[in-house]
N, CA, C and O atoms as a GROMACS GRO file, in nm:
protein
  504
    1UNK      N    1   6.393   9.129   8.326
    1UNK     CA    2   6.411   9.268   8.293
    1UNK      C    3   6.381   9.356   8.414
    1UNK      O    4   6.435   9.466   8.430
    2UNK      N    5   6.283   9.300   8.507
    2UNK     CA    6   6.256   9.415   8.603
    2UNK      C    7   6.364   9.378   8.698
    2UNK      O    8   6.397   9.470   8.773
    3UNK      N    9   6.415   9.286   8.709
    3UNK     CA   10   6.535   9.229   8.880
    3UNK      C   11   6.633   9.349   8.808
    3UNK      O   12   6.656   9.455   8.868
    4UNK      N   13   6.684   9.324   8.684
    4UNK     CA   14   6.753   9.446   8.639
    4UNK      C   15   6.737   9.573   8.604
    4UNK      O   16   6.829   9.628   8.544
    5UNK      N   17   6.624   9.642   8.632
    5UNK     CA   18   6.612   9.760   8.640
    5UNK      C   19   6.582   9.769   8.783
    5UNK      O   20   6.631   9.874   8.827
    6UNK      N   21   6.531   9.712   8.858
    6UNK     CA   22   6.535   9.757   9.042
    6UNK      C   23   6.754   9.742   9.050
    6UNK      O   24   6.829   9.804   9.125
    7UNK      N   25   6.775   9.680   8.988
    7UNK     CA   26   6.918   9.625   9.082
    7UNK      C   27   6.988   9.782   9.011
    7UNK      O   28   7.059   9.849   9.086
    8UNK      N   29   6.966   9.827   8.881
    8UNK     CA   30   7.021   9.959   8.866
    8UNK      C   31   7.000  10.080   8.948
    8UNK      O   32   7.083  10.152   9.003
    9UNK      N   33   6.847  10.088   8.944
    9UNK     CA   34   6.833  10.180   9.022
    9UNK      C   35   6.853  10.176   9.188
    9UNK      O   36   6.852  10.278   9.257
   10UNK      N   37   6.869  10.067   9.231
   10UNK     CA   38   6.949  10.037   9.405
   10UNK      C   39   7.115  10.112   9.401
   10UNK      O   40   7.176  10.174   9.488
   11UNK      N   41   7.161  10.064   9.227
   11UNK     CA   42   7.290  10.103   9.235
   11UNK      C   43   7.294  10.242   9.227
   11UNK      O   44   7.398  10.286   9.276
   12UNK      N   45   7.213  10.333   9.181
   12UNK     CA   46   7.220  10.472   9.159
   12UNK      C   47   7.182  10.514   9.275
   12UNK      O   48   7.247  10.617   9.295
   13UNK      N   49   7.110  10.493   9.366
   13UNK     CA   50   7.027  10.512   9.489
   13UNK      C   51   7.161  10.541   9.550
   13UNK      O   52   7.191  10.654   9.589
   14UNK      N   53   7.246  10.433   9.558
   14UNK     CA   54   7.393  10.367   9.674
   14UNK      C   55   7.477  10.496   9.577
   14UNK      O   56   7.550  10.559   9.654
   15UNK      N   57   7.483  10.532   9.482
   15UNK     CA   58   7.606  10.572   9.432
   15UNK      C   59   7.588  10.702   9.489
   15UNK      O   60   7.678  10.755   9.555
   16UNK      N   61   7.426  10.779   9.457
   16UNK     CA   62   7.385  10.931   9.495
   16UNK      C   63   7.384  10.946   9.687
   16UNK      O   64   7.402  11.055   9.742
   17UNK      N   65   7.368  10.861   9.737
   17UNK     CA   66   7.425  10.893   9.891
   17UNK      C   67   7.581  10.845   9.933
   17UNK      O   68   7.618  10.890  10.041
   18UNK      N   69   7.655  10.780   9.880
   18UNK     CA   70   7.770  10.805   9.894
   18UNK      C   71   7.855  10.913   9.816
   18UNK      O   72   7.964  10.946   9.862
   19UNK      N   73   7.810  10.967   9.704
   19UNK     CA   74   7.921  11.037   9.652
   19UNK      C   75   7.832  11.172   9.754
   19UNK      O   76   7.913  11.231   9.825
   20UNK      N   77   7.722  11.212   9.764
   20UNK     CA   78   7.677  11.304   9.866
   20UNK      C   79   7.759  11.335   9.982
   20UNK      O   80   7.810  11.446   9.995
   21UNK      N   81   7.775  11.234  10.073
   21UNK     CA   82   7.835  11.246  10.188
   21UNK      C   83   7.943  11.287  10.168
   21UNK      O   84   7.978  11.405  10.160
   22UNK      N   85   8.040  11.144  10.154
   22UNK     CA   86   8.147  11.261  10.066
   22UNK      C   87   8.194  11.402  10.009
   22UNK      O   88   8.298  11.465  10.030
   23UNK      N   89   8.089  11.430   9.934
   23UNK     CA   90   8.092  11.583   9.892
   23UNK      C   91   8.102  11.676  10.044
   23UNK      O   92   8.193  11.748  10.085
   24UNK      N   93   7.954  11.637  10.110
   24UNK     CA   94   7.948  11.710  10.258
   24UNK      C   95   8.098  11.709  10.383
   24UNK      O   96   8.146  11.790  10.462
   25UNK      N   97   8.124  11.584  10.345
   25UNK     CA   98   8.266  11.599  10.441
   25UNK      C   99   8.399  11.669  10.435
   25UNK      O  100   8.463  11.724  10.525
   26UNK      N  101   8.428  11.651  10.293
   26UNK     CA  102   8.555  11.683  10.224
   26UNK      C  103   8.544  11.825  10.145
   26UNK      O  104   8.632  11.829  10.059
   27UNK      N  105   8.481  11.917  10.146
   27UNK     CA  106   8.462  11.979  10.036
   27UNK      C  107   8.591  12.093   9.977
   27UNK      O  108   8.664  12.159  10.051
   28UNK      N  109   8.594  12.095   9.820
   28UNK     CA  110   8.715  12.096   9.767
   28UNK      C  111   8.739  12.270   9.771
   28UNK      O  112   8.653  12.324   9.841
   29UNK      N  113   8.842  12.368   9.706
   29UNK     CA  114   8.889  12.519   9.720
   29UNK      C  115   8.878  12.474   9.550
   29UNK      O  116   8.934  12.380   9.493
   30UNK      N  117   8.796  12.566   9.501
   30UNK     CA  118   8.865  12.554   9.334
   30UNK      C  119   8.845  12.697   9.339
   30UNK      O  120   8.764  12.767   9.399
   31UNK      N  121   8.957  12.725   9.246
   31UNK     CA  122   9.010  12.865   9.200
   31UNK      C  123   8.911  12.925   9.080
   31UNK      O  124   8.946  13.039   9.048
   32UNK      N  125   8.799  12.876   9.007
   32UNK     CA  126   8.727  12.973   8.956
   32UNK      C  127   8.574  12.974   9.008
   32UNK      O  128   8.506  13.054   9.072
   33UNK      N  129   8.551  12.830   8.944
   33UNK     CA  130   8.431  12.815   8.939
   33UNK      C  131   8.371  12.769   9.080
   33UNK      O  132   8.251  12.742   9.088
   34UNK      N  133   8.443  12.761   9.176
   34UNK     CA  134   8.378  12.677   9.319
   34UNK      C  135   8.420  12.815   9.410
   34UNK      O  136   8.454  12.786   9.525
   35UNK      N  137   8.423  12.964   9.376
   35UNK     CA  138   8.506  13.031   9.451
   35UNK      C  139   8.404  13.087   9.567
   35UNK      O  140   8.435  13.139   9.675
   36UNK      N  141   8.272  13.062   9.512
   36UNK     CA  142   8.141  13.098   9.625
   36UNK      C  143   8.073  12.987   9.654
   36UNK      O  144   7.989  12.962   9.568
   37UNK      N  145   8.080  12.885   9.774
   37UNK     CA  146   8.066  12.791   9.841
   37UNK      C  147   7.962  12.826   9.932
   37UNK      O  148   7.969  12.931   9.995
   38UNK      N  149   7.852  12.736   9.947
   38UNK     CA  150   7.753  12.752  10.041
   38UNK      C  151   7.687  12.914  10.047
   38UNK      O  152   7.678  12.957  10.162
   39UNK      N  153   7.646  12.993   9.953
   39UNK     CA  154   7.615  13.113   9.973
   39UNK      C  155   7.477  13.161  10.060
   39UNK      O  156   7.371  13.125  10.009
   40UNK      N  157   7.469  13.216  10.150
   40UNK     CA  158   7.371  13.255  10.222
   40UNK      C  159   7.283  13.423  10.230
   40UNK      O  160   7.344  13.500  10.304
   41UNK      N  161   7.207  13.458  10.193
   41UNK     CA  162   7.167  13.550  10.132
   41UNK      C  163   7.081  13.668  10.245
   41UNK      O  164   6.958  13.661  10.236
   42UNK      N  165   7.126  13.756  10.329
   42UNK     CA  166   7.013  13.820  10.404
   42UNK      C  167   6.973  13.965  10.284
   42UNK      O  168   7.007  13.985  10.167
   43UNK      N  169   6.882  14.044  10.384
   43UNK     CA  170   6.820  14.181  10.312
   43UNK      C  171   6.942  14.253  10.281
   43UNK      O  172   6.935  14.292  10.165
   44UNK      N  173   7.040  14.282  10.332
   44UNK     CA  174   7.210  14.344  10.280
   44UNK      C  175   7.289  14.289  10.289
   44UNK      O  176   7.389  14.360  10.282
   45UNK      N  177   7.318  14.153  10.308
   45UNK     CA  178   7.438  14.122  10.266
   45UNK      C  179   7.432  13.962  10.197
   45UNK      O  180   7.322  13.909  10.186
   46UNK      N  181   7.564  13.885  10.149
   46UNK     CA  182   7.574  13.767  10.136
   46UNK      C  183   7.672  13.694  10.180
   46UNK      O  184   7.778  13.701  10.117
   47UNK      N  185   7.668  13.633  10.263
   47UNK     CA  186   7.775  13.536  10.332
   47UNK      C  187   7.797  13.421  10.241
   47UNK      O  188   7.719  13.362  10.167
   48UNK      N  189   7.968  13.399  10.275
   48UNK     CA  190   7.947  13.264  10.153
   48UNK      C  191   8.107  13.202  10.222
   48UNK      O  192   8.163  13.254  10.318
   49UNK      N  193   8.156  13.084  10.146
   49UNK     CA  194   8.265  13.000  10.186
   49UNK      C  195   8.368  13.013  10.102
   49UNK      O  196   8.352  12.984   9.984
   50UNK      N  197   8.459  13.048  10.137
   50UNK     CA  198   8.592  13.041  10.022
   50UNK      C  199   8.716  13.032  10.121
   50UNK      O  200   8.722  13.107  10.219
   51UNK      N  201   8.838  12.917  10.088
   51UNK     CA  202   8.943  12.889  10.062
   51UNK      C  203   8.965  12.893  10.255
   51UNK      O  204   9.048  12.952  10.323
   52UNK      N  205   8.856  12.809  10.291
   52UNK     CA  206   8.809  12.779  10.450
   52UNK      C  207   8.811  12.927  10.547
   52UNK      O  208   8.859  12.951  10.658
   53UNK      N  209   8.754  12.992  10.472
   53UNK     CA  210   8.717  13.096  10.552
   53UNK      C  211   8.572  13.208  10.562
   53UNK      O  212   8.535  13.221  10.446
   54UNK      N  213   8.506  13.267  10.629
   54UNK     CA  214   8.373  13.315  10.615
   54UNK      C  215   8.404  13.445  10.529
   54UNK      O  216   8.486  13.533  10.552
   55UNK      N  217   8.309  13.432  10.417
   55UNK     CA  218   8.343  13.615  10.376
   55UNK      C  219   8.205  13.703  10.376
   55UNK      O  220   8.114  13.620  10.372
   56UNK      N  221   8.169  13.792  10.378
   56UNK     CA  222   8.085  13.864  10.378
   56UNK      C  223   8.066  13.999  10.256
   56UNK      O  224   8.159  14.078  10.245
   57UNK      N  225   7.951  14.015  10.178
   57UNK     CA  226   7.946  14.110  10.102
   57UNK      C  227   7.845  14.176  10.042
   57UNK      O  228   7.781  14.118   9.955
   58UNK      N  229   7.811  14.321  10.082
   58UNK     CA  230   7.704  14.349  10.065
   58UNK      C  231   7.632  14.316   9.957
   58UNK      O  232   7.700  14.294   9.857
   59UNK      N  233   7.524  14.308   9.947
   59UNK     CA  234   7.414  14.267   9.893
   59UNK      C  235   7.395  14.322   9.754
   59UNK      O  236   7.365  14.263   9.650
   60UNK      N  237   7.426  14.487   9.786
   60UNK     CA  238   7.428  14.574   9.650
   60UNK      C  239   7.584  14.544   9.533
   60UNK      O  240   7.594  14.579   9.416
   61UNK      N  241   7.689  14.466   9.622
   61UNK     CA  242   7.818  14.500   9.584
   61UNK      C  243   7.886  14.546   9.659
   61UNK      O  244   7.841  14.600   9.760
   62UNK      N  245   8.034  14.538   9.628
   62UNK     CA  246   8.162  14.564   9.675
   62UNK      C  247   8.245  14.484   9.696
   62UNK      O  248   8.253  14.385   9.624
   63UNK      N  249   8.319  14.500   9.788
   63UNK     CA  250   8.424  14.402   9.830
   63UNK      C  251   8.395  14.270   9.960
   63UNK      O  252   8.393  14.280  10.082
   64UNK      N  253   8.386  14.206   9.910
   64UNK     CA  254   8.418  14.100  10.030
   64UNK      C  255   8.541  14.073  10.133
   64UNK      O  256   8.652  14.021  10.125
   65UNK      N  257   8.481  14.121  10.212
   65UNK     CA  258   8.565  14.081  10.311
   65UNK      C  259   8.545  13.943  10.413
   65UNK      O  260   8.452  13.864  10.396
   66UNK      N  261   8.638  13.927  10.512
   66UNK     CA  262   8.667  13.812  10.575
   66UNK      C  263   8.588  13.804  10.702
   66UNK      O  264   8.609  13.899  10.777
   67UNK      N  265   8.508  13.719  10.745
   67UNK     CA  266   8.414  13.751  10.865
   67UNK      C  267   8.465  13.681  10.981
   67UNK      O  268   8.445  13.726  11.093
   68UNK      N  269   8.531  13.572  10.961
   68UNK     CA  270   8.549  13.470  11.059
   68UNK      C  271   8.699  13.360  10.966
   68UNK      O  272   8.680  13.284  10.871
   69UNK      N  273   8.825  13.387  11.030
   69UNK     CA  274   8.878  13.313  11.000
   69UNK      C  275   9.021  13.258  11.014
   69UNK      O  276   9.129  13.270  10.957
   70UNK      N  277   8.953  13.171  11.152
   70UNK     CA  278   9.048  13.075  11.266
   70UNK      C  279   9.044  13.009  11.126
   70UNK      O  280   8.980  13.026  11.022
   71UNK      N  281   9.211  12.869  11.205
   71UNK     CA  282   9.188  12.750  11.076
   71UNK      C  283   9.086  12.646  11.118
   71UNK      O  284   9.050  12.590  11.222
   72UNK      N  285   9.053  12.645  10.959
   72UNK     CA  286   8.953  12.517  11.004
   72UNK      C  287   8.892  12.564  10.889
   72UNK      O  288   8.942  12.655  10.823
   73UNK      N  289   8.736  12.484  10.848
   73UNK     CA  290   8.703  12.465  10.719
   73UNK      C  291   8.555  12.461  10.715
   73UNK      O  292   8.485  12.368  10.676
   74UNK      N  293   8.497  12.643  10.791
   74UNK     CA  294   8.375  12.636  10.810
   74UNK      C  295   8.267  12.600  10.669
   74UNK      O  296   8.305  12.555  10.561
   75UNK      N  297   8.145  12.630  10.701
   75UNK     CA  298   8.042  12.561  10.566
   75UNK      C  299   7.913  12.580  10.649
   75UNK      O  300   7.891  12.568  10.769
   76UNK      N  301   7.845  12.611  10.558
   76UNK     CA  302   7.670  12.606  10.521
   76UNK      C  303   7.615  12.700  10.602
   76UNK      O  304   7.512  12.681  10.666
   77UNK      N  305   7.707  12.845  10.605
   77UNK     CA  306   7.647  13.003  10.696
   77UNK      C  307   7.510  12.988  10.650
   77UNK      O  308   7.460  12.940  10.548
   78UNK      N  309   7.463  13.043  10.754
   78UNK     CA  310   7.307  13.045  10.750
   78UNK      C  311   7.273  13.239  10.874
   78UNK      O  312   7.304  13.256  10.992
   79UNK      N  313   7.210  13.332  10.784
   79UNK     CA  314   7.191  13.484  10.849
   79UNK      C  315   7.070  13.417  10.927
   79UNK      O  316   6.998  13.334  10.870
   80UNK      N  317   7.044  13.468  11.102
   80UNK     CA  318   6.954  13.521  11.201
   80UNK      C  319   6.857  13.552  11.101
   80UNK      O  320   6.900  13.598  10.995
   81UNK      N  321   6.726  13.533  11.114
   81UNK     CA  322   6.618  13.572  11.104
   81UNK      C  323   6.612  13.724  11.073
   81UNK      O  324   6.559  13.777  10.975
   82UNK      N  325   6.691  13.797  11.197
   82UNK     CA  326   6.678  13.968  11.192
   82UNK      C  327   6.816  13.993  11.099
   82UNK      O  328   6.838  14.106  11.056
   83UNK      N  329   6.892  13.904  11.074
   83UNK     CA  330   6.988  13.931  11.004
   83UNK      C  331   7.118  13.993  11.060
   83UNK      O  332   7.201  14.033  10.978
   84UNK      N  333   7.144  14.004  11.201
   84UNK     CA  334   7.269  14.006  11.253
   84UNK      C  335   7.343  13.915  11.335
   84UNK      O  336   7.412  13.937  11.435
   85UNK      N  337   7.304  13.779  11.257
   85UNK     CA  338   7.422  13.712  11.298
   85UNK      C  339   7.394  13.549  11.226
   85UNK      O  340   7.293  13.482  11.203
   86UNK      N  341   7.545  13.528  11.204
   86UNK     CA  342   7.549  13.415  11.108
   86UNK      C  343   7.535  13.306  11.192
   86UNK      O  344   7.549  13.313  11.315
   87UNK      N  345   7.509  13.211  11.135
   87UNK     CA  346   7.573  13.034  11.201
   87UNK      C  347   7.600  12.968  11.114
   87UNK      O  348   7.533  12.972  11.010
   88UNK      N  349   7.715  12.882  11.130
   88UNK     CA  350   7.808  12.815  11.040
   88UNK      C  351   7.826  12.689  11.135
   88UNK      O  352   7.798  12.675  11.254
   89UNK      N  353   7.889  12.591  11.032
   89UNK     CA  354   7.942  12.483  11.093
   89UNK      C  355   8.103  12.498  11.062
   89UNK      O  356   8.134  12.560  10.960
   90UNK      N  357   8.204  12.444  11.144
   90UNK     CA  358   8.350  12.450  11.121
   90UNK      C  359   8.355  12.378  11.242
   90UNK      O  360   8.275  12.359  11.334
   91UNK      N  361   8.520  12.328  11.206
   91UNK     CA  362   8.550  12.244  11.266
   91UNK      C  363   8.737  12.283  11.317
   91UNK      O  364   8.852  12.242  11.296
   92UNK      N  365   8.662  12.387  11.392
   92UNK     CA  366   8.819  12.432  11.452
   92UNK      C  367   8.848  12.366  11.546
   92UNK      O  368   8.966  12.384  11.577
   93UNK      N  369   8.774  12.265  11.638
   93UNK     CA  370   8.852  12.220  11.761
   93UNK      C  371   8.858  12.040  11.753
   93UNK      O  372   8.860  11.959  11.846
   94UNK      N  373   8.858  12.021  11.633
   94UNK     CA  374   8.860  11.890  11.601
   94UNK      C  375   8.715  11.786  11.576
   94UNK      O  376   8.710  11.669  11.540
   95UNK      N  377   8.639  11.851  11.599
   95UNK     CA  378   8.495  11.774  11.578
   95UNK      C  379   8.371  11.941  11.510
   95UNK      O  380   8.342  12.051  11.557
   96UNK      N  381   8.345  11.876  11.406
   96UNK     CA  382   8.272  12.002  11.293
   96UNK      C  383   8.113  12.054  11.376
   96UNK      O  384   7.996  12.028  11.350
   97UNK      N  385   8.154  12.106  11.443
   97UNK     CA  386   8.060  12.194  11.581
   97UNK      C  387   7.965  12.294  11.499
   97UNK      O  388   7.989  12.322  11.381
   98UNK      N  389   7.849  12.349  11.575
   98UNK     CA  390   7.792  12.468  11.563
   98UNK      C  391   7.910  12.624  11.581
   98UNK      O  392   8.012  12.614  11.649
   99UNK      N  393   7.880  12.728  11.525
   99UNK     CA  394   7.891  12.874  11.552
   99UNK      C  395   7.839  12.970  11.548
   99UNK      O  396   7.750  12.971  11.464
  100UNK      N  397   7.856  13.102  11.626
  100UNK     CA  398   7.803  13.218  11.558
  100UNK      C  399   7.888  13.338  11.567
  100UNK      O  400   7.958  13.369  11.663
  101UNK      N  401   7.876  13.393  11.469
  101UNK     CA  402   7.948  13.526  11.485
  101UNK      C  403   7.836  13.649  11.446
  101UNK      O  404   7.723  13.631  11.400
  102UNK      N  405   7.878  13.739  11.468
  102UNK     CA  406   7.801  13.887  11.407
  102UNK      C  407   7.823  13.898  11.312
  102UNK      O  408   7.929  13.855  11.266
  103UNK      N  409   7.732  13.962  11.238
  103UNK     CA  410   7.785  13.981  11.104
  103UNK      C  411   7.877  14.131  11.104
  103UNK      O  412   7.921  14.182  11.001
  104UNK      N  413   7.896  14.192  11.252
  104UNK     CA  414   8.002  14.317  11.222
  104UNK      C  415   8.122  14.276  11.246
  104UNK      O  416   8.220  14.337  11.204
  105UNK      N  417   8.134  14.130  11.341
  105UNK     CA  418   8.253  14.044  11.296
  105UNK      C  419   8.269  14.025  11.462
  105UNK      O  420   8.190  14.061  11.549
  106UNK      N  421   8.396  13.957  11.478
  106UNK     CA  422   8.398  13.933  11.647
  106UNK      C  423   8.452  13.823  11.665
  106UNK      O  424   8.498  13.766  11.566
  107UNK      N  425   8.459  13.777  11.762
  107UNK     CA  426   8.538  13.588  11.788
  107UNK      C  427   8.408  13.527  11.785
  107UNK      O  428   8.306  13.574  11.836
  108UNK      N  429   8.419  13.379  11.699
  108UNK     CA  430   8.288  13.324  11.634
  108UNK      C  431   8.264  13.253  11.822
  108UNK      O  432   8.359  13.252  11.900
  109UNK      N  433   8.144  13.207  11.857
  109UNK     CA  434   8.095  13.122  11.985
  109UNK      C  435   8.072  12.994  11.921
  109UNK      O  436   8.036  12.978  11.805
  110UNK      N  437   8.100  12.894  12.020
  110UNK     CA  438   8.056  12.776  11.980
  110UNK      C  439   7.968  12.747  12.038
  110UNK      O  440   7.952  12.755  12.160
  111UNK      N  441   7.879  12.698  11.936
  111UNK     CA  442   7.737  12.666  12.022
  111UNK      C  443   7.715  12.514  12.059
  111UNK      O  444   7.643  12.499  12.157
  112UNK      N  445   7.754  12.419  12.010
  112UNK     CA  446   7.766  12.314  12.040
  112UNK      C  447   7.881  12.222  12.079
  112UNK      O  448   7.986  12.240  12.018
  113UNK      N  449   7.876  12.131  12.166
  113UNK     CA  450   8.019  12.075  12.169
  113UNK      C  451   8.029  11.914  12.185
  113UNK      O  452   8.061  11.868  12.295
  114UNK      N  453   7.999  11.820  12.062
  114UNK     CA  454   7.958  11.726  12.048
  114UNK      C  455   8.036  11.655  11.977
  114UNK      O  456   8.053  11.704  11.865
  115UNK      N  457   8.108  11.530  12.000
  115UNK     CA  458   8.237  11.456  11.935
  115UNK      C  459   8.135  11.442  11.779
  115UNK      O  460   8.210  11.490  11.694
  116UNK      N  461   8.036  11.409  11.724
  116UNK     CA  462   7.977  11.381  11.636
  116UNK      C  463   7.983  11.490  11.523
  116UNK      O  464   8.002  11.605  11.562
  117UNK      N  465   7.970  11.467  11.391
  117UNK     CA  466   8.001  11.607  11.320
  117UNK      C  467   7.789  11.672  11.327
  117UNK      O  468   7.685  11.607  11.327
  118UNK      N  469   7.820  11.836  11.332
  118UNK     CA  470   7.650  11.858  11.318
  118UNK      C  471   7.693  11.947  11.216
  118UNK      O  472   7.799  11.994  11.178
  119UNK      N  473   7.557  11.953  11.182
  119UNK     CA  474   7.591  12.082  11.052
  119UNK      C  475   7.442  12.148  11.039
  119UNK      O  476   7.347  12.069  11.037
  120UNK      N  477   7.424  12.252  11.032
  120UNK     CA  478   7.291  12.343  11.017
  120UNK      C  479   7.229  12.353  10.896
  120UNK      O  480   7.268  12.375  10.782
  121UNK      N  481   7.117  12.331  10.950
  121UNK     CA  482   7.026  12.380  10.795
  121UNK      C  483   6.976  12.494  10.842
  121UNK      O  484   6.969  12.569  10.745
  122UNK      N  485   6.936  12.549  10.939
  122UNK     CA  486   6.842  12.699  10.947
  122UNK      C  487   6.805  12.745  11.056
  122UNK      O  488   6.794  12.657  11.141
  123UNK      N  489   6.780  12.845  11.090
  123UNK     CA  490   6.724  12.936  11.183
  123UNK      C  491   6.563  12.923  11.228
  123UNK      O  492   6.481  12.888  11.143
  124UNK      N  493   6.522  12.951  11.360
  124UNK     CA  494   6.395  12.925  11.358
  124UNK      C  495   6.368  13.112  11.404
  124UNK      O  496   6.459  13.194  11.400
  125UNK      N  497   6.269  13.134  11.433
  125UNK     CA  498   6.232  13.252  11.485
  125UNK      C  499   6.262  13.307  11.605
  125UNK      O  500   6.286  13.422  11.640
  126UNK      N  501   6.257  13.216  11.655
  126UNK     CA  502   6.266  13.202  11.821
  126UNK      C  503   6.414  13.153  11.861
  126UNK      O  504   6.444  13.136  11.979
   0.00000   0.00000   0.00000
């Protein structure tokens, strides 16, 4: 009884990091319910992912608009500390790189340039 409850839970272990990755590589455009992707939250505004492009929208409301959007299939904006300026991962030049743009908008910089895919979790202070 226990070889078969370790051998299940190995299989759930294997199933929850592959269907993960997956999720992280490929991620899908759905038309209702997936329409705010990766949302990132500063003191006025919210950055978020939709239909591979950056949108931006104040905090109180309004309209979202478009912050950043070469082709390619950025993900996981993350606001500056002081809150003027995003970083995202996308993968406009063939390998899923660092960026940043302003949040008043501008041509995004690439901050990294590494055949490997990177992807951000966060900002430090410094």
């Amino acid at each position: 009884m226990r070889i078969v409850r370790q051998m299940a839970c190995f299989a759930y272990i294997i199933y929850g990091l592959t269907s993960t990755s997956l999720a992280a590589q490929s991620p899908e455009v759905k038309p209702h319910g997936g329409m705010l992707r990766y949302p990132a939250v500063s003191a006025t505004h919210i950055v978020f992912c939709y239909a591979g492009r950056l949108w931006l929208v104040p905090r109180d409301g309004g309209l979202a608009s478009p912050l950043a959007a070469p082709p390619g299939s950025p993900m996981l904006p993350r606001f500056s500390p002081d809150g003027k300026t995003v970083a995202y991962s996308a993968n406009y030049e063939g390998g899923r790189d660092i960026y940043t743009i302003p949040v008043e908008g501008g041509i995004p910089y690439r901050v990294t340039h590494h055949p490997n895919t990177e992807l951000l979790s966060g900002w430090t202070p410094d």
